[in-house]
C-alpha positions as CSV (number, residue, x, y, z in Angstrom):
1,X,93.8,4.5,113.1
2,X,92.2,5.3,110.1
3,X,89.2,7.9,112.3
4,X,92.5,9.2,113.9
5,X,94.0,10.4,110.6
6,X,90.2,12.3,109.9
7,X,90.4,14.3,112.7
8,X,93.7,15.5,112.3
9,X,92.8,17.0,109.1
10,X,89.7,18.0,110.0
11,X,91.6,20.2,112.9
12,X,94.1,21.1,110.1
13,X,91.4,22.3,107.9
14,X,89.3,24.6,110.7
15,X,92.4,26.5,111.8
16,X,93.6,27.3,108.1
17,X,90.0,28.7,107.5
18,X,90.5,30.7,111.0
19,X,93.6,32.1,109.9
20,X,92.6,33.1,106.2
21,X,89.7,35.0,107.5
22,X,91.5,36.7,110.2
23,X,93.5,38.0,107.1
24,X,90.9,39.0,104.8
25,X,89.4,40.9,107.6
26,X,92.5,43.0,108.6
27,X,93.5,43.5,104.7
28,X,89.9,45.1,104.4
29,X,90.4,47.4,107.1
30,X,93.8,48.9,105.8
31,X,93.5,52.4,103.6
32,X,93.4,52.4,100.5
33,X,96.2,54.5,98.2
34,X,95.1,58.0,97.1
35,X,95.6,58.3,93.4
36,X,97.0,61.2,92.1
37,X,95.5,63.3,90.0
38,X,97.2,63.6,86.2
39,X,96.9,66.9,84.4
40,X,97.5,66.6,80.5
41,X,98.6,70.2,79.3
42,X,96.8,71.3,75.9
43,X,97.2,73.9,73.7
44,X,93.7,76.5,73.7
45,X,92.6,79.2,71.8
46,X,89.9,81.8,73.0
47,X,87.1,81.7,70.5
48,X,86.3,85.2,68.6
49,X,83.8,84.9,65.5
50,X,84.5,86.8,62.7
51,X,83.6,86.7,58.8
52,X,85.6,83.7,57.1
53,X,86.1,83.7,53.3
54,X,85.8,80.3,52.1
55,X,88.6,79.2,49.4
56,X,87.6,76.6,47.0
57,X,90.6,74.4,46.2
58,X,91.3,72.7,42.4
59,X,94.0,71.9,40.3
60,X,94.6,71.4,36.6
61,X,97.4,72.1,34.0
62,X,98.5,74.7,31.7
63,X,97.1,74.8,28.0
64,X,98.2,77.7,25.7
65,X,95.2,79.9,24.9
66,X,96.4,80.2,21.2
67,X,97.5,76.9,19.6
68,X,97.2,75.9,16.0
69,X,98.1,72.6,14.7
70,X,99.5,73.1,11.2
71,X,98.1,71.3,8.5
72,X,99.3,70.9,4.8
73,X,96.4,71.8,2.1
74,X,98.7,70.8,-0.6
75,X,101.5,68.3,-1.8
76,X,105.4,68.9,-2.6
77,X,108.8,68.9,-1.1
78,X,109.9,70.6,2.0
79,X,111.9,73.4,1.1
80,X,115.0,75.1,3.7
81,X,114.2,78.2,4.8
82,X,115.9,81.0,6.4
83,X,114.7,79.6,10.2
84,X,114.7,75.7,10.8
85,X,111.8,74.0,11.3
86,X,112.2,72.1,15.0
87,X,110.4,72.6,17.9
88,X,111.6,75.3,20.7
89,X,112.1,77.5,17.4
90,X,110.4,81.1,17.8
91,X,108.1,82.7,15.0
92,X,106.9,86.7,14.7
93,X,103.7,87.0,13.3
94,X,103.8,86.3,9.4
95,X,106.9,85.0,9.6
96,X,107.1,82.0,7.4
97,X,107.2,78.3,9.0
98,X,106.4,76.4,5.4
99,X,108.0,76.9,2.2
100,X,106.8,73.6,0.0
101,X,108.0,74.0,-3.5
102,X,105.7,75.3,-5.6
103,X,107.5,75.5,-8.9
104,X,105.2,73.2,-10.6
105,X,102.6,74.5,-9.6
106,X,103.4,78.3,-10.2
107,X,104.1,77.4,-14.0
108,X,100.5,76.4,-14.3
109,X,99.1,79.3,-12.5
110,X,100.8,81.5,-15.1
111,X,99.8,79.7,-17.9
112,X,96.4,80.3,-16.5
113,X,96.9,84.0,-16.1
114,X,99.1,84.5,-19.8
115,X,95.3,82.6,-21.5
116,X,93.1,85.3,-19.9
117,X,95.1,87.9,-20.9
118,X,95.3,87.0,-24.1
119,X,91.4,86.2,-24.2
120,X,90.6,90.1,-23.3
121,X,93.0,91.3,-25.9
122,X,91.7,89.0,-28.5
123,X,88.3,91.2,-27.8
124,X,89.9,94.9,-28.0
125,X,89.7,95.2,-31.3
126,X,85.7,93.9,-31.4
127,X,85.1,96.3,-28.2
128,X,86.7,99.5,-30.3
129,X,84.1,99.0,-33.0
130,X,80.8,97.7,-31.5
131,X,81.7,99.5,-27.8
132,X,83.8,101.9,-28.2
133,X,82.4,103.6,-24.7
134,X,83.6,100.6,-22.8
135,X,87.0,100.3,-24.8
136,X,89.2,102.6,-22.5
137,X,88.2,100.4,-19.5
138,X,89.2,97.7,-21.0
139,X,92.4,99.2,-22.2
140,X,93.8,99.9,-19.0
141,X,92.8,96.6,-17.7
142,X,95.3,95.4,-19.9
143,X,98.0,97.9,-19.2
144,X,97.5,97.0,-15.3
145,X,98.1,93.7,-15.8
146,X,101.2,91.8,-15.1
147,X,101.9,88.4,-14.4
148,X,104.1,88.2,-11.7
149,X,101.6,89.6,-9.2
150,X,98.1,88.8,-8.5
151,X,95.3,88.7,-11.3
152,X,93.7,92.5,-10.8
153,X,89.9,92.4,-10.2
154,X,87.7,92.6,-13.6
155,X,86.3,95.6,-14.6
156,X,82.7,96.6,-13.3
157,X,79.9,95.7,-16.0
158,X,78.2,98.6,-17.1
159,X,75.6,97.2,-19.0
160,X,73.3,94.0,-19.6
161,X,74.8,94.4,-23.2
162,X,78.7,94.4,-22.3
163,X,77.6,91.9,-19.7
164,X,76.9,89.6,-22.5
165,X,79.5,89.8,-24.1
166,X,82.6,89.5,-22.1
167,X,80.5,86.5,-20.0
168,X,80.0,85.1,-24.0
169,X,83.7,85.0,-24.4
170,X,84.3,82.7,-21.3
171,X,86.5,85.9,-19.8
172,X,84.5,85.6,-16.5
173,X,85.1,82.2,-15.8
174,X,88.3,82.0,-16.8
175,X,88.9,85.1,-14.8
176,X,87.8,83.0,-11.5
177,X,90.1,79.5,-12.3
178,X,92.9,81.9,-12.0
179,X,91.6,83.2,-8.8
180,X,91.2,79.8,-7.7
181,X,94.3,78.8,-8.7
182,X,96.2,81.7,-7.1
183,X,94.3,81.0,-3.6
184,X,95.6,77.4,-4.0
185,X,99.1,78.4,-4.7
186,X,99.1,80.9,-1.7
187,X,99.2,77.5,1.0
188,X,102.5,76.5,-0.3
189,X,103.7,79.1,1.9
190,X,102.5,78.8,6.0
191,X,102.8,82.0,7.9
192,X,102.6,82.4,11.6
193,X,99.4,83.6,12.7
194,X,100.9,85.3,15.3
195,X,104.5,85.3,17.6
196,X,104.9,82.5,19.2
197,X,106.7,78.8,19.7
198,X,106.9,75.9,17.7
199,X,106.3,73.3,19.9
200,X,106.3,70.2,18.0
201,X,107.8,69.4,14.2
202,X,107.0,66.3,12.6
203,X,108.9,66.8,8.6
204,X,112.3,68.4,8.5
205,X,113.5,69.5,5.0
206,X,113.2,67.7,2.0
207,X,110.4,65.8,3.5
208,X,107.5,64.7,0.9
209,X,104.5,66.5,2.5
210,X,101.2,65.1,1.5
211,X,97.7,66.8,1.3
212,X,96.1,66.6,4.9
213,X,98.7,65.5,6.5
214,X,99.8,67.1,10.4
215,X,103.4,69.7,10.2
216,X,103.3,70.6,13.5
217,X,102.0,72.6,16.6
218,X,103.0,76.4,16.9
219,X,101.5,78.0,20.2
220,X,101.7,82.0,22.1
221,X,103.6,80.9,24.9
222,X,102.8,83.9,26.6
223,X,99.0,83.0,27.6
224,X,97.5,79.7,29.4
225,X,93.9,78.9,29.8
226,X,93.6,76.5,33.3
227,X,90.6,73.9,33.2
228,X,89.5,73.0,36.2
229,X,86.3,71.0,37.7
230,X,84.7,72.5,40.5
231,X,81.7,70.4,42.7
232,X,78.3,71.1,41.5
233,X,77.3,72.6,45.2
234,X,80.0,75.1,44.8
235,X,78.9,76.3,41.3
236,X,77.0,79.6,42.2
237,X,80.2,80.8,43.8
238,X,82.0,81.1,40.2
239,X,82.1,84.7,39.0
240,X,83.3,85.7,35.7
241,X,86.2,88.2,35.8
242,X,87.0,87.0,39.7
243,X,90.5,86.8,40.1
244,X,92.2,83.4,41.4
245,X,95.9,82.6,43.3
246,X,97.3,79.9,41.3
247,X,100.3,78.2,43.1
248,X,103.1,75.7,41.7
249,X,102.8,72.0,43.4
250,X,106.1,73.1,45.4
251,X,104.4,76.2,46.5
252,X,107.5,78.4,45.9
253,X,105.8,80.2,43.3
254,X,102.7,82.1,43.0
255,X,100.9,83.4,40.0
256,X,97.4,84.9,39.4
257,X,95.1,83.9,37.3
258,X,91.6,85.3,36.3
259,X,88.2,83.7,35.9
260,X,87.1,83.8,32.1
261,X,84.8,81.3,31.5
262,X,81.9,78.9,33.4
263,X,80.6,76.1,31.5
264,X,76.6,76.3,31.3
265,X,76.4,72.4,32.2
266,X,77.0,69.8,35.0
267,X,79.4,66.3,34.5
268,X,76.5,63.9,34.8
269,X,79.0,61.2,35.9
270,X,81.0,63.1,38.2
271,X,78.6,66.2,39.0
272,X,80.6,69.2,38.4
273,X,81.7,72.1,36.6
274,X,84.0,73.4,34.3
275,X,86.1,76.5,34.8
276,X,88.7,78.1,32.5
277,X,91.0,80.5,34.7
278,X,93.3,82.8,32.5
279,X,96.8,83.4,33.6
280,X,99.8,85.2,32.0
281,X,103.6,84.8,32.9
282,X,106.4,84.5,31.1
283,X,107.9,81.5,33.8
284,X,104.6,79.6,33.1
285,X,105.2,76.7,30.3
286,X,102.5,74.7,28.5
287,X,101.4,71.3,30.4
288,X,102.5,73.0,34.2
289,X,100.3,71.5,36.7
290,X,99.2,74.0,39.3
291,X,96.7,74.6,42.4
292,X,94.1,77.1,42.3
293,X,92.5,78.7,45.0
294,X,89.4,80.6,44.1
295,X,87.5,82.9,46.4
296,X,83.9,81.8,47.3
297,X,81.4,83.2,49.6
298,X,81.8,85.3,52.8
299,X,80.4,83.2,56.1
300,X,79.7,85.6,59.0
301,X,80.1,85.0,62.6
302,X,82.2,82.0,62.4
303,X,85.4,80.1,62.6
304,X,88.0,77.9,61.3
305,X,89.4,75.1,63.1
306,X,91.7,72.4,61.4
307,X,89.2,68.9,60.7
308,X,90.6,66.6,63.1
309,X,89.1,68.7,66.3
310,X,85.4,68.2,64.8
311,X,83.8,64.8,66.4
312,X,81.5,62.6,64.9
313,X,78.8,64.0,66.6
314,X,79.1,67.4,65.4
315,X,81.0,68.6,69.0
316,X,84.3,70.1,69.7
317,X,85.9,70.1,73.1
318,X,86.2,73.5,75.4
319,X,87.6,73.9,78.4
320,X,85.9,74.9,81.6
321,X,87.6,75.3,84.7
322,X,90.6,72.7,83.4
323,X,87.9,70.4,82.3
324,X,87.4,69.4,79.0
325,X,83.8,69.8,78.4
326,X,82.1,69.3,74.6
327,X,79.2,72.0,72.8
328,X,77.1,71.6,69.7
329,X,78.5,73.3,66.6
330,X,77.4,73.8,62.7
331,X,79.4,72.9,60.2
332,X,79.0,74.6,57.0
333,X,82.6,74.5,54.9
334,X,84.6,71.6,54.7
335,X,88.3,71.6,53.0
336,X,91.1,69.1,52.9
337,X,92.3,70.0,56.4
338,X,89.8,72.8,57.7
339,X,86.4,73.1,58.7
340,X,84.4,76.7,58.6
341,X,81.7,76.7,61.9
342,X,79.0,78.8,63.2
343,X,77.2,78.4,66.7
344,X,80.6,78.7,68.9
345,X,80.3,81.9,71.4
346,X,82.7,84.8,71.5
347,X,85.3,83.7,74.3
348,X,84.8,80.2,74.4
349,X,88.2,78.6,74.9
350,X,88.5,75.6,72.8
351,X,91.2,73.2,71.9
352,X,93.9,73.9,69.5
353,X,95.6,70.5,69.0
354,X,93.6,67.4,69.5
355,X,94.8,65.2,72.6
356,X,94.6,61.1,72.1
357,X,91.9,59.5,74.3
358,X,90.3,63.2,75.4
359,X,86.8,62.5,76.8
360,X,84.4,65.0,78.5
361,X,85.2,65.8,82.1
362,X,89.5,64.7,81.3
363,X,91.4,67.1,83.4
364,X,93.1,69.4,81.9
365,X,95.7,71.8,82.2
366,X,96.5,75.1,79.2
367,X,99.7,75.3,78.2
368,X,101.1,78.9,78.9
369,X,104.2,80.1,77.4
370,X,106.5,81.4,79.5
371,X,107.7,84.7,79.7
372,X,110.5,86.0,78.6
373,X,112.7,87.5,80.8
């Protein structure tokens, strides 16, 4: 029983194999499927060289070119004047921004100023008998002189003789404390150097002001200097007086700006250089952040294509008979989003857009607008 049972599957077995070969045999004799050929369109340009100006891009922000921080050389009390102290407030030139009372102080300055004249007069009657040649010059010294305006410059020594004299009376030295004193007494009143803005106020009016201590800012709102740091590689391409399109970070306004000054040294750390761009506008404020755009060098026979259409391997795709086909280029600008090359023929048609998953011999097909009509 048991040999009957091997035989059967053993029969079983060699006409399953028959049949599974018969079928491999007629499933390799069927065609096989054409594939059809897929056509991605792309967008091309035709390549013509020309000169390319390279821009060099930076940024920085605003700083008024005149500024002074106001500083009090003296102590009193804040005194209210015809324009308030605050910040936003506008100043012509030698307009006054601080009155500190001086009353004190102005008391002694006279006392100063009564002493010395009454020290010359106490020698007029001593100069009419031992110099009566310089006695008129001294006389109308004294008929010059008034106290409520500023000490008059001495009289011009004649001789070593007078010389000795007046200096032997202490007239000289005296004559300088009041100078001295007068100078002092002159920065209890700040002026404005010139019209401008106060932009920051730190006493108001009856404030204590101490010696050395920090009033305020006061700025000419109508000129900014722009610092900016430019690579190292790109230094040689600064030119003084070259001018510069500054734009807001919006780009909805434009400005321009001029180059006045190139620092002499390189950032060790960071291995650039300065540049200080001029620029005047009166819709420009102090501490604006904008984006420069300053004109390098000229690059002949070349192109610019945006960065994403360079490969790795220094190549960018053409097309050839609707096949994408790749040639050597040289790089010799790089921006943020272009590239400036050299080495690409007049005519060559080359992509426009790049195309995921593009590889050399991809069929291909340029997209051509269609006419209208």
């Amino acid at each position: 029983m048991r040999k009957i049972i091997l035989s059967v599957i053993g029969v079983v077995i060699i006409i399953a194999s028959i049949l599974l070969a018969k079928s491999l045999i007629a499933g390799k004799n069927k065609p096989k499927p054409v594939l059809e050929k897929v056509e991605k369109t792309v967008f091309v340009d035709t390549v013509k060289n020309g000169d390319i100006l390279i821009k060099i891009p930076a940024n920085g922000s605003l700083i008024a070119k005149r500024r002074v921080e106001i500083y009090s050389e003296v102590q009193g009390v804040l005194k209210t004047g015809s324009v308030s102290f605050k910040p936003g407030q506008k100043y012509s030139a030698g307009q006054t921004l601080i009155n500190i009372d001086a009353s004190e102080y102005y008391a002694s300055v006279q006392s100063a100023k009564s002493n010395l004249y009454n020290t010359i007069a106490a020698i007029m009657p001593d100069l009419r008998l031992d110099f009566p040649e310089i006695y008129q010059k001294w006389q109308n010294y004294l008929n010059v002189f008034d106290l409520s305006k500023s000490t008059p410059k001495l009289p011009e020594m004649s001789s070593e003789k007078e010389n000795y004299f007046i200096t032997g009376r202490g007239i000289v030295s005296s004559y300088y404390n009041v100078k001295n004193l007068e100078q002092r007494l002159s920065k209890y009143i700040i002026k404005a150097p010139f019209s401008g803005i106060l932009t920051e106020a730190l006493v108001t009016e009856g404030t204590l002001i101490r010696s050395g201590q920090k009033l305020g800012e006061f700025i000419d709102p109508t000129e900014f200097e722009m610092q900016v740091s430019i690579s190292a590689s790109y230094a040689h391409l600064l030119k003084i007086g070259e001018y510069v399109e500054l734009n807001s970070l919006d780009k909805t306004e434009t400005y321009k700006g001029k180059i006045a000054r190139v620092n002499g040294s390189i950032d060790q750390a960071t291995q650039t250089v300065m540049a200080f761009i001029n620029v005047k506008d009166t819709k420009l404020k102090e501490g604006m952040y904008l984006e420069a755009s300053i004109n390098g060098a000229t690059v002949e026979n070349a192109i610019e294509i945006d960065r994403n259409l360079l490969l790795e391997s220094q190549q960018i795709f053409t097309v050839n008979n609707d096949v994408l086909d790749a040639i050597d280029v040289r790089p010799v600008y790089f921006s943020e989003t272009k590239v400036v090359l050299q080495g690409v023929p007049d005519g060559t048609v080359i992509l426009n857009k790049p195309i995921p998953g593009a590889y050399m011999g991809m069929l291909v097909k340029p997209f051509k607008p269609k006419a209208n009509n």
